[in-house]
DRENGU-778628 format. One line per field, with one value per atom (N, C-alpha, C, O): residue number from 1; y, z, x; atom name; residue in one letter. Coordinates in Angstrom, 1 decimal, decimal comma. Example, Ala and Ser with C-alpha at 12.3 -4.5 7.8 and 13.67 -1.06 7.14 Angstrom:
seq: (1_1_1_1_2_2_2_2);
v: (-5,7_-4,5_-3,3_-3,3_-2,2_-1,1_0,0_1,1);
w: (7,8_7,8_7,8_8,5_7,1_7,1_7,9_8,0);
u: (13,2_12,3_13,2_14,2_12,8_13,7_12,9_13,4);
atom: (N_CA_C_O_N_CA_C_O);
type: (A_A_A_A_S_S_S_S);
END
This chain:
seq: (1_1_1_1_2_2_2_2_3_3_3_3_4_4_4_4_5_5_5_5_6_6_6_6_7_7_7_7_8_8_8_8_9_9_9_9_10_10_10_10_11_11_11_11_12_12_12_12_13_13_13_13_14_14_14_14_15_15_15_15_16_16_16_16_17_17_17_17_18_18_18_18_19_19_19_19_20_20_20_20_21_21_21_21_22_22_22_22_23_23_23_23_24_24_24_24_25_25_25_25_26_26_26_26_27_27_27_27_28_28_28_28_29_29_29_29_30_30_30_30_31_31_31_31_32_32_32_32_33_33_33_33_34_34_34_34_35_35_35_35_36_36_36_36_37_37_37_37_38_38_38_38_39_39_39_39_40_40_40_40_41_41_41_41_42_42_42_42_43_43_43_43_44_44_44_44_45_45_45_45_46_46_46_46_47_47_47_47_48_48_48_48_49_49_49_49_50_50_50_50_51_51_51_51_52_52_52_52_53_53_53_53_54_54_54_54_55_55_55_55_56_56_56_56_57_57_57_57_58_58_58_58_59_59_59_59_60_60_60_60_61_61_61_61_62_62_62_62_63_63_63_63_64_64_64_64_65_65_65_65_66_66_66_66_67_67_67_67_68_68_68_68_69_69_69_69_70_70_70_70_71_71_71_71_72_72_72_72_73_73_73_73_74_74_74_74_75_75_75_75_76_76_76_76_77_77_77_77_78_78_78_78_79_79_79_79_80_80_80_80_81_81_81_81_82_82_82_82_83_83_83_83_84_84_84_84_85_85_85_85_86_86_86_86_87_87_87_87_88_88_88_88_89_89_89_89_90_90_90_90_91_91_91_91_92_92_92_92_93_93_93_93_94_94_94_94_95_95_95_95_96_96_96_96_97_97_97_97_98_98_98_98_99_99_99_99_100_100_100_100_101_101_101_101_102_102_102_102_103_103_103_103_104_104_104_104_105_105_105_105_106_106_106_106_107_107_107_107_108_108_108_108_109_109_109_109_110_110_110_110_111_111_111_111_112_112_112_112_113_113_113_113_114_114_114_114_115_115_115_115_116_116_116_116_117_117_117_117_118_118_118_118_119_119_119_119_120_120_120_120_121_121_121_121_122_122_122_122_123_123_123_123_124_124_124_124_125_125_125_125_126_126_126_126_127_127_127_127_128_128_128_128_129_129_129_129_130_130_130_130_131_131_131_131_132_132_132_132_133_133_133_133_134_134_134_134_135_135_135_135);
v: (-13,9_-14,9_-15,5_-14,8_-16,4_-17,7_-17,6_-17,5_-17,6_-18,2_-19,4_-20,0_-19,6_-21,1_-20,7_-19,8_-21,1_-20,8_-20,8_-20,4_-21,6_-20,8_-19,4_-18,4_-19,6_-18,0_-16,7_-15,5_-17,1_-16,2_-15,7_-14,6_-16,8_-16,5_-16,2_-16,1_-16,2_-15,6_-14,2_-13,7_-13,5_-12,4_-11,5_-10,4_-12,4_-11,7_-11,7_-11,2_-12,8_-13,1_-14,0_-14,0_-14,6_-15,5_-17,4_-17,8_-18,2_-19,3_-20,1_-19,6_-21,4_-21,7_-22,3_-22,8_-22,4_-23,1_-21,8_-22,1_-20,5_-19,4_-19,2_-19,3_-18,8_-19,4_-20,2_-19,8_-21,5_-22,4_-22,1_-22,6_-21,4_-21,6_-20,3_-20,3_-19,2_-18,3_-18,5_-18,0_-19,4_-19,9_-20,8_-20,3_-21,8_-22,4_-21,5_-21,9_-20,2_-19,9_-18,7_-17,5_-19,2_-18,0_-16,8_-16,0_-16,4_-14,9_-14,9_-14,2_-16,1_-16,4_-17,0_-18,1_-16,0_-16,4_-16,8_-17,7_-15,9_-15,9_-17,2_-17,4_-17,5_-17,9_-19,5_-20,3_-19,6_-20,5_-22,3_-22,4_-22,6_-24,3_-24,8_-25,1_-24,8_-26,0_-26,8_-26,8_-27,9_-29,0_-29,9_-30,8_-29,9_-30,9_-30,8_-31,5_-29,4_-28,9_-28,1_-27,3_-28,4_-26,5_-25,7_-25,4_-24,7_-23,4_-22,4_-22,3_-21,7_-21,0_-19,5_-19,3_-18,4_-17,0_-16,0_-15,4_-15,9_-14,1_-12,9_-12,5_-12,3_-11,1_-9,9_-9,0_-10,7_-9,8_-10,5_-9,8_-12,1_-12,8_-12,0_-12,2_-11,6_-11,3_-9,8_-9,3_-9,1_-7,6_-7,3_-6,5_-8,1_-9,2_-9,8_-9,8_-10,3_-10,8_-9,7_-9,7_-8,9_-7,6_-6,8_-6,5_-6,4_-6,1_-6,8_-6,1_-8,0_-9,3_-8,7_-8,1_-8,9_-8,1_-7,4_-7,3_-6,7_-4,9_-4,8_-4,0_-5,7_-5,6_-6,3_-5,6_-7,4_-7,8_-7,7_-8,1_-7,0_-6,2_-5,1_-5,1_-4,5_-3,2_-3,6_-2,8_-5,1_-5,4_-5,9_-5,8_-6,3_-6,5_-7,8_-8,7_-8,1_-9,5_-10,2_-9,6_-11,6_-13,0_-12,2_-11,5_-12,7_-12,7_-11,5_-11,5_-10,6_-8,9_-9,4_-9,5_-9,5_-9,7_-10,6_-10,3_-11,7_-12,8_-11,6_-11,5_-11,2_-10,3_-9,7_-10,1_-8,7_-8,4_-8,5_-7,9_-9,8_-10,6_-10,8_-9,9_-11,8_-12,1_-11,6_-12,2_-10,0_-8,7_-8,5_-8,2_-8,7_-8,4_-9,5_-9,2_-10,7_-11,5_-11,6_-12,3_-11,0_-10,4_-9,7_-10,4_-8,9_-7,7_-6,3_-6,0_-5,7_-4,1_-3,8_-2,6_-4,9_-4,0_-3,8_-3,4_-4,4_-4,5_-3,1_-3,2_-2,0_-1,5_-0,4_-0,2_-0,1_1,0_0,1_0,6_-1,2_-1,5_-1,8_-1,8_-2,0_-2,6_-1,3_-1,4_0,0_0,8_2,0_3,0_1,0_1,7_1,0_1,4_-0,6_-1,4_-1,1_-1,2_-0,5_0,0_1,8_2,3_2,2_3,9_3,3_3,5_2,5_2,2_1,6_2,0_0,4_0,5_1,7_2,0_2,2_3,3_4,3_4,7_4,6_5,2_4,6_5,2_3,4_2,6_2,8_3,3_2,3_2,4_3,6_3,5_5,0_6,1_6,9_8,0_5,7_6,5_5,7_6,1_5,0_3,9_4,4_4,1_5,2_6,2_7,0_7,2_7,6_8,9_8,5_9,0_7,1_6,7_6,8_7,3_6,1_5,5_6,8_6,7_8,1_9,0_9,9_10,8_9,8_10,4_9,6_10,0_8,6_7,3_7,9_8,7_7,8_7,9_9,5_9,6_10,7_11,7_11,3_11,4_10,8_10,7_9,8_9,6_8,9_8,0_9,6_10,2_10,3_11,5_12,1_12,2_12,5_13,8_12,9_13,5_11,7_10,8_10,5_10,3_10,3_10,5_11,8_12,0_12,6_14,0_14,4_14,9_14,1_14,4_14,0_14,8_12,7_12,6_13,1_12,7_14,3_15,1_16,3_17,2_16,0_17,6_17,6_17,0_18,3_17,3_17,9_17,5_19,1_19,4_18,4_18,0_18,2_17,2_15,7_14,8_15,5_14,3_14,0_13,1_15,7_15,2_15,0_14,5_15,8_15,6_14,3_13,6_14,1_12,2_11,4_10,5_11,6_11,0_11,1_10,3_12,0_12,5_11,9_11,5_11,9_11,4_9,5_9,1_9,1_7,9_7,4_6,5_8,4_7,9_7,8_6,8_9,5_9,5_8,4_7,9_8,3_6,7_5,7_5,3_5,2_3,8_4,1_3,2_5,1_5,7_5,5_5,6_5,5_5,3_4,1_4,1_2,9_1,9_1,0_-0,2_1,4_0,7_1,3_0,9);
w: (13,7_13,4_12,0_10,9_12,1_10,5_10,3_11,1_8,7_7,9_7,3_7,5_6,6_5,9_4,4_4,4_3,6_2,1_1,3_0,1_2,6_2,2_2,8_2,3_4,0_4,8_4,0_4,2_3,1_2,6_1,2_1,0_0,6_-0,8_-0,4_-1,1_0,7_1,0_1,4_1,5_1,8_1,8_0,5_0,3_-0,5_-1,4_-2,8_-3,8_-2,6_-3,4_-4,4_-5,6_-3,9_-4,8_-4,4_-3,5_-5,1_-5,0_-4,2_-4,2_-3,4_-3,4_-4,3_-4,0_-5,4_-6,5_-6,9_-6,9_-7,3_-7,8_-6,8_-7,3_-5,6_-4,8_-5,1_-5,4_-5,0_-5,3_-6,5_-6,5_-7,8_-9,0_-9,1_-10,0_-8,1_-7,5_-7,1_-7,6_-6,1_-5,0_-6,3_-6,3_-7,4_-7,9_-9,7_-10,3_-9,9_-10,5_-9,6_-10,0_-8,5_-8,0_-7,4_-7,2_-7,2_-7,1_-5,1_-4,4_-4,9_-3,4_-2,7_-2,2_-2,7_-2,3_-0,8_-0,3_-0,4_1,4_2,3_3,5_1,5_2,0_3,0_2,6_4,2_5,1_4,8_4,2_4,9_5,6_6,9_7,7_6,9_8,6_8,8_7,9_10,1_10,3_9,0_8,6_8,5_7,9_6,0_5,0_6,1_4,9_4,1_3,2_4,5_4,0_4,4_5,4_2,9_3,4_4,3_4,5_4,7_6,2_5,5_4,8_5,8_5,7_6,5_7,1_6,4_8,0_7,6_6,4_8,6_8,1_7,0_6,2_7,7_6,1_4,6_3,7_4,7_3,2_3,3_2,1_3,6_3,1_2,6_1,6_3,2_2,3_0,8_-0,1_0,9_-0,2_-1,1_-2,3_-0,6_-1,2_-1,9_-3,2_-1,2_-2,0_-2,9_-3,9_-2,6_-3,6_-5,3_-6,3_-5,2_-5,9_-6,7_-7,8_-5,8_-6,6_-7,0_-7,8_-6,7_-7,2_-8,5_-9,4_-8,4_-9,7_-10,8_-11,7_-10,6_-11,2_-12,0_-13,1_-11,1_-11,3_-12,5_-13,5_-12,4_-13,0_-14,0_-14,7_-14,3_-16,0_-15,8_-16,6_-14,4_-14,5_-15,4_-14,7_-16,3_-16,8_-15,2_-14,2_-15,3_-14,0_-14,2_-13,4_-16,0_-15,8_-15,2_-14,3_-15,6_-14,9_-13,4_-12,6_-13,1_-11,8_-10,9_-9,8_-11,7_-11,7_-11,5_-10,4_-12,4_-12,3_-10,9_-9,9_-11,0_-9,8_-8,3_-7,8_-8,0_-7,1_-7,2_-6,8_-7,7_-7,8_-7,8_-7,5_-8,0_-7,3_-5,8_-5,0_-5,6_-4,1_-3,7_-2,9_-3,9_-2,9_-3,1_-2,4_-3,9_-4,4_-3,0_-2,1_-2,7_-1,5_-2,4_-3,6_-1,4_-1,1_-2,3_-2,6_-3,3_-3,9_-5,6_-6,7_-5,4_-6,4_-6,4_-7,2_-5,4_-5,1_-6,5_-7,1_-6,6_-8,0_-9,5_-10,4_-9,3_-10,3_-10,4_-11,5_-9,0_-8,3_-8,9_-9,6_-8,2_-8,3_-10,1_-10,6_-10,4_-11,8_-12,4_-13,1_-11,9_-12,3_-12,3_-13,3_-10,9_-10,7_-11,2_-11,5_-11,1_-12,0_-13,1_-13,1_-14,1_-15,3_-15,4_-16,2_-14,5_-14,4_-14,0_-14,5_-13,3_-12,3_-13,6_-13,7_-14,6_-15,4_-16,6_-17,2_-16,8_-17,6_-17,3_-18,0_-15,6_-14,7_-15,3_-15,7_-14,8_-15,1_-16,6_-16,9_-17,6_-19,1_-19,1_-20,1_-18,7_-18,6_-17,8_-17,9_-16,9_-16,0_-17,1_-17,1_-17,8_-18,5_-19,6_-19,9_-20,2_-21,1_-20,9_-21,6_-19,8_-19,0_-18,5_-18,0_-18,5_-18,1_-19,6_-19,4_-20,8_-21,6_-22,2_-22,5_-22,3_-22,3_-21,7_-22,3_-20,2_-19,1_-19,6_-19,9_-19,7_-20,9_-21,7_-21,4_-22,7_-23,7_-23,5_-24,4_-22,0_-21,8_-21,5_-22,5_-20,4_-19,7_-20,8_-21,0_-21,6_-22,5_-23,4_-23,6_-23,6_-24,5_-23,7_-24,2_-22,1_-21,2_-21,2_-21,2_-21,1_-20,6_-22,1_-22,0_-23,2_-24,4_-24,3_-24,8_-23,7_-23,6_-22,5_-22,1_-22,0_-20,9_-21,8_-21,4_-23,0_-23,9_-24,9_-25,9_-24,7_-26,2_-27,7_-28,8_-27,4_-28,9_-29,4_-30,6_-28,4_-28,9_-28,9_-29,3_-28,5_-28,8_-30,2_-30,9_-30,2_-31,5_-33,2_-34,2_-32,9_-34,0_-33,8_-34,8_-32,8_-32,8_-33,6_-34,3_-33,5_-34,0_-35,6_-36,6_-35,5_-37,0_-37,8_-38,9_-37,3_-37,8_-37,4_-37,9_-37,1_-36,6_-38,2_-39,0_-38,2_-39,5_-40,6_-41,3_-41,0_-42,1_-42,6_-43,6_-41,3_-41,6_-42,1_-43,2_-41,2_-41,9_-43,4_-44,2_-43,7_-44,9_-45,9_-47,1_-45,6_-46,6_-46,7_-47,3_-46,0_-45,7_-46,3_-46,4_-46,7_-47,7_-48,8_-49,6);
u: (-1,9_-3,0_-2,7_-2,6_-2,7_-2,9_-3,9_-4,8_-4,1_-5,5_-5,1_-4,1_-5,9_-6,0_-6,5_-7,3_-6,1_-6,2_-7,7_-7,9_-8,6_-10,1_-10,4_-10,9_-10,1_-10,3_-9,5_-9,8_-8,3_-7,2_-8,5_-9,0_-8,6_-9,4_-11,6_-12,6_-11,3_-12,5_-12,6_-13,8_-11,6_-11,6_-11,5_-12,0_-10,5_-10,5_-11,0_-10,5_-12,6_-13,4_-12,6_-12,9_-11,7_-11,1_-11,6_-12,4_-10,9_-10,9_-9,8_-8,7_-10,0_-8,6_-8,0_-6,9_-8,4_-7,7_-7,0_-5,8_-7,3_-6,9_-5,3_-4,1_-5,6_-4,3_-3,2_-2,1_-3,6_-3,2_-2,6_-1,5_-2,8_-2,3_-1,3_-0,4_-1,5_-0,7_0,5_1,6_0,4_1,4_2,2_3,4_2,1_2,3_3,4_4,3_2,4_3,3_4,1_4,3_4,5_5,7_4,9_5,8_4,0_3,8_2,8_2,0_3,6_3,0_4,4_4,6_5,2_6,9_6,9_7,5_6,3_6,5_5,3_5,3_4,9_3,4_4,2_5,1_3,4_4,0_3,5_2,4_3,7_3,0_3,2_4,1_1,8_1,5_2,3_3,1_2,3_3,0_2,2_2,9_0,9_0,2_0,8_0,5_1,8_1,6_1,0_1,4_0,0_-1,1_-0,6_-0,1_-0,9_-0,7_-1,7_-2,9_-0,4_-1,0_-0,7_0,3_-1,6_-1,5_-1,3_-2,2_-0,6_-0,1_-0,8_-0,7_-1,5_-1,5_-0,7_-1,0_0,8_1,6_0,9_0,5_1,1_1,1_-0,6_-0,9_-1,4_-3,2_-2,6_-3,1_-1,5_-1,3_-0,4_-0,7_0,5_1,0_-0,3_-0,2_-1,4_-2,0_-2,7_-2,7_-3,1_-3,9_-3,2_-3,7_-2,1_-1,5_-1,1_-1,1_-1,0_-1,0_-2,8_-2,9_-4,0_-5,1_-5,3_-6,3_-4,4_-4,5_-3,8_-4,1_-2,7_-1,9_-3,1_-3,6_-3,2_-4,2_-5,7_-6,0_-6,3_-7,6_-6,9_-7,5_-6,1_-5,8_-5,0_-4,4_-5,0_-4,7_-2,5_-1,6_-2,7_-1,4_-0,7_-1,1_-0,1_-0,3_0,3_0,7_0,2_0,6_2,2_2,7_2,9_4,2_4,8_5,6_4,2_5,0_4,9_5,9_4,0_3,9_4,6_5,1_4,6_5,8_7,4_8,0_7,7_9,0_8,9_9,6_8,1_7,5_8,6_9,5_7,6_7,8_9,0_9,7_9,7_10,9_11,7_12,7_11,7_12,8_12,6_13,5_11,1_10,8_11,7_12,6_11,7_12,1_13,9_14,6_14,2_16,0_16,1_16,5_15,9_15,5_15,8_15,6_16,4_16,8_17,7_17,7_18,5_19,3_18,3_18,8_16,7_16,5_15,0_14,1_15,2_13,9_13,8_12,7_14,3_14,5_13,8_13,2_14,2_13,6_12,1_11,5_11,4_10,6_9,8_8,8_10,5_9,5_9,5_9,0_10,2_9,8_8,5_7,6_8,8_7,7_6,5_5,7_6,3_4,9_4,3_3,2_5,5_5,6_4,7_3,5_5,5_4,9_3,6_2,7_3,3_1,8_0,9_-0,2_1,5_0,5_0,2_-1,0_1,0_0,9_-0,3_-1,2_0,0_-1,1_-2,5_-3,4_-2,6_-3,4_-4,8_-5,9_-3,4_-3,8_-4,3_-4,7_-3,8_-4,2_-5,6_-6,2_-6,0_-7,2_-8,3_-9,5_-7,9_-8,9_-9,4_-10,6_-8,8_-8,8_-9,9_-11,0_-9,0_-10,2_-11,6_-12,5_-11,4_-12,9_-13,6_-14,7_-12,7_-13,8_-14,0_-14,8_-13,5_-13,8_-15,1_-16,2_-14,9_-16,4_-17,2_-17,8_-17,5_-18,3_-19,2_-20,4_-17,9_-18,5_-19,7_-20,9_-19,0_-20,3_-21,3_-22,1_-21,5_-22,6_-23,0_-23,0_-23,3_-23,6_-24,4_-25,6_-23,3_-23,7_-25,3_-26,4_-24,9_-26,3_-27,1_-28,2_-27,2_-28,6_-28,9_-30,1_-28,3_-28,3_-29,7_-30,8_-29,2_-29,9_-31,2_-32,1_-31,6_-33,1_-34,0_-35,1_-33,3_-33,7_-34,5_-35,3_-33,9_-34,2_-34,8_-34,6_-35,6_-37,1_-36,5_-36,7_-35,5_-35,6_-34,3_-34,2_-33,5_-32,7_-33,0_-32,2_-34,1_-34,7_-35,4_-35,6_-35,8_-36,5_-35,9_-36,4_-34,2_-33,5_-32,9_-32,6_-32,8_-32,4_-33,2_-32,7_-34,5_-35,8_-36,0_-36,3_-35,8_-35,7_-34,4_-34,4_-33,6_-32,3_-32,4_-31,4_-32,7_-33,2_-34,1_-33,8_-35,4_-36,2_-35,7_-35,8_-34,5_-33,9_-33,2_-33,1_-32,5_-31,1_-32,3_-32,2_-33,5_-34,3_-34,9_-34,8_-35,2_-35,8_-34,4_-34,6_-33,5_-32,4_-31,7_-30,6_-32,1_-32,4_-33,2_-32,9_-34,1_-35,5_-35,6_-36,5);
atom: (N_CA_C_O_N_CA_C_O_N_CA_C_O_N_CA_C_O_N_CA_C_O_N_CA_C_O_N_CA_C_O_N_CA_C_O_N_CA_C_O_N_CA_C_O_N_CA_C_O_N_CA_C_O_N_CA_C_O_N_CA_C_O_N_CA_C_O_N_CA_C_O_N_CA_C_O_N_CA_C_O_N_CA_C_O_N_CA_C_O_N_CA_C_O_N_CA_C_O_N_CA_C_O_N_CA_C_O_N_CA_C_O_N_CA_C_O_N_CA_C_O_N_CA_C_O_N_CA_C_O_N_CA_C_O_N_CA_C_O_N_CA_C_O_N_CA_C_O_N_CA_C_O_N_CA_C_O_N_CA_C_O_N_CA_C_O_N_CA_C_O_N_CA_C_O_N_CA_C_O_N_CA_C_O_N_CA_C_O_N_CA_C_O_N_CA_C_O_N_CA_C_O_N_CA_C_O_N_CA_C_O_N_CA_C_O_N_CA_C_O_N_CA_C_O_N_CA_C_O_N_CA_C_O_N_CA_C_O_N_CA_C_O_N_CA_C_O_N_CA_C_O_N_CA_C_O_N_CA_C_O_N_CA_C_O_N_CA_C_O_N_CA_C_O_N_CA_C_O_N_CA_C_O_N_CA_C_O_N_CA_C_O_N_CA_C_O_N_CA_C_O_N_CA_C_O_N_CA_C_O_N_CA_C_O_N_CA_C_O_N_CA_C_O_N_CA_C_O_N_CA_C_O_N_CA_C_O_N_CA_C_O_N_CA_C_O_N_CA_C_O_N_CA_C_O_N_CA_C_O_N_CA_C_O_N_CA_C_O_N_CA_C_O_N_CA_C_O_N_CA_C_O_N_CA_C_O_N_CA_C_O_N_CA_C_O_N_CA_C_O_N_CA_C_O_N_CA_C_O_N_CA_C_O_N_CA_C_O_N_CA_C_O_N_CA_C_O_N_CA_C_O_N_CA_C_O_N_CA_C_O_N_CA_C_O_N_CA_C_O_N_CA_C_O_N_CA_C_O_N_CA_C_O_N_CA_C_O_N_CA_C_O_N_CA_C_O_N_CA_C_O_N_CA_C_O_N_CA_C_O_N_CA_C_O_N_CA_C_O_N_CA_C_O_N_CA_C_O_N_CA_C_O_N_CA_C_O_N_CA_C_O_N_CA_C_O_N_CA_C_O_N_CA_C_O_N_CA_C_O_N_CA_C_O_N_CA_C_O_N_CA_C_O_N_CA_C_O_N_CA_C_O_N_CA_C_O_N_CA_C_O_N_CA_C_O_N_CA_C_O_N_CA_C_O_N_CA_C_O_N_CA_C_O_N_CA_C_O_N_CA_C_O_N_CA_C_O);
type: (X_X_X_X_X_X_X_X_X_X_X_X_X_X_X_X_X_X_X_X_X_X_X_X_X_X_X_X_X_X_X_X_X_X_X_X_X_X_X_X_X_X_X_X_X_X_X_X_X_X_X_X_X_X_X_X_X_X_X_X_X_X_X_X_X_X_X_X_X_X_X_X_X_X_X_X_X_X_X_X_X_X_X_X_X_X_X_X_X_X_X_X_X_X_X_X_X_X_X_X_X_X_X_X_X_X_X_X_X_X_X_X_X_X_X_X_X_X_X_X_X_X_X_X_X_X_X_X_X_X_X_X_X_X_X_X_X_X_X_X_X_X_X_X_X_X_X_X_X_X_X_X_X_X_X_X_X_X_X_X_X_X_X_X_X_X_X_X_X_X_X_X_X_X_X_X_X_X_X_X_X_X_X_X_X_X_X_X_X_X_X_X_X_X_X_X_X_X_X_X_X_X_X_X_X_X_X_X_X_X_X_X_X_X_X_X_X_X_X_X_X_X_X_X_X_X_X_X_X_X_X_X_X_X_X_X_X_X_X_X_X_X_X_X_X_X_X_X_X_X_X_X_X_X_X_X_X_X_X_X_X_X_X_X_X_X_X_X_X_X_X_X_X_X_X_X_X_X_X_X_X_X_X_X_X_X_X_X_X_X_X_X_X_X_X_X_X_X_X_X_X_X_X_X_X_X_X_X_X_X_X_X_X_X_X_X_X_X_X_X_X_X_X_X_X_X_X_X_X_X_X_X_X_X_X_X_X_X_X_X_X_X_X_X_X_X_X_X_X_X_X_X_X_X_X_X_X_X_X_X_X_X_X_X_X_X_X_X_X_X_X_X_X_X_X_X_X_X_X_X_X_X_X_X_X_X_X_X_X_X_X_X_X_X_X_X_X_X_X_X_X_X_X_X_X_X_X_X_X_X_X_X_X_X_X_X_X_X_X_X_X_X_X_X_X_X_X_X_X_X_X_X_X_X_X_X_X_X_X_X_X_X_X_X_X_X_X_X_X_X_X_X_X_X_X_X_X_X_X_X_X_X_X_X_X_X_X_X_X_X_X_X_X_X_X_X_X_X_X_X_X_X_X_X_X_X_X_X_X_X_X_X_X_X_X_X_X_X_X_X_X_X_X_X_X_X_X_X_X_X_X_X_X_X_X_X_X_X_X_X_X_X_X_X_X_X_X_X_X_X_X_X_X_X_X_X_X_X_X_X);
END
């Protein structure tokens, strides 16, 4: 089955302009056209596409991605480089989780505190002290 480049960017909360500026810098290699010209989407180009999101969402820059691609479409003798590419994101990926759960920590640990009156009340107190040294 074919899509059509609203149906393609409606699945993936995108635009067809966003596509369109995809397809345009390279990173939409395989992607077909109709007899009219438009592009048309295969089931493969919508997995291709998600992947393309995935890199994206996860802070991939366009150009990497750009690289990316352009080894995919080299083929077979370029897979080693392909998949270091993504080693090293996946790795980025993964120090950015970490962050985000050492954050996530200390949101917890600072709700968790107004659960507890005695630690609410040195907050309070330390709260006055700081305005009192203030004025």
């Amino acid at each position: 089955m074919n899509y059509t480049i609203n149906e393609a960017a409606r699945q993936f909360g995108l635009t067809a302009h966003t596509l369109r500026y995809y397809d345009k810098e390279g990173l939409l290699p395989f992607i077909g056209r109709g007899k009219s010209g438009n592009r048309t989407f295969s089931e493969q180009d919508l997995q291709w596409l998600a992947l393309i999101c995935c890199l994206k969402d996860t802070g991939m820059p366009i150009k990497e991605i750009k690289t990316y691609s352009d080894l995919c479409v080299e083929g077979g003798a370029t897979a080693e480089t392909r998949k270091t590419i993504l080693q090293s994101h996946r790795a980025e990926v993964a120090r950015q989780i970490d962050e985000l759960q050492k954050n996530l920590g200390l949101i917890d640990a600072k709700i968790a505190s107004y659960d507890d009156p005695e630690r609410l009340k040195m907050m309070e107190e330390h709260a006055r002290m700081s305005k009192e040294r203030t004025e």
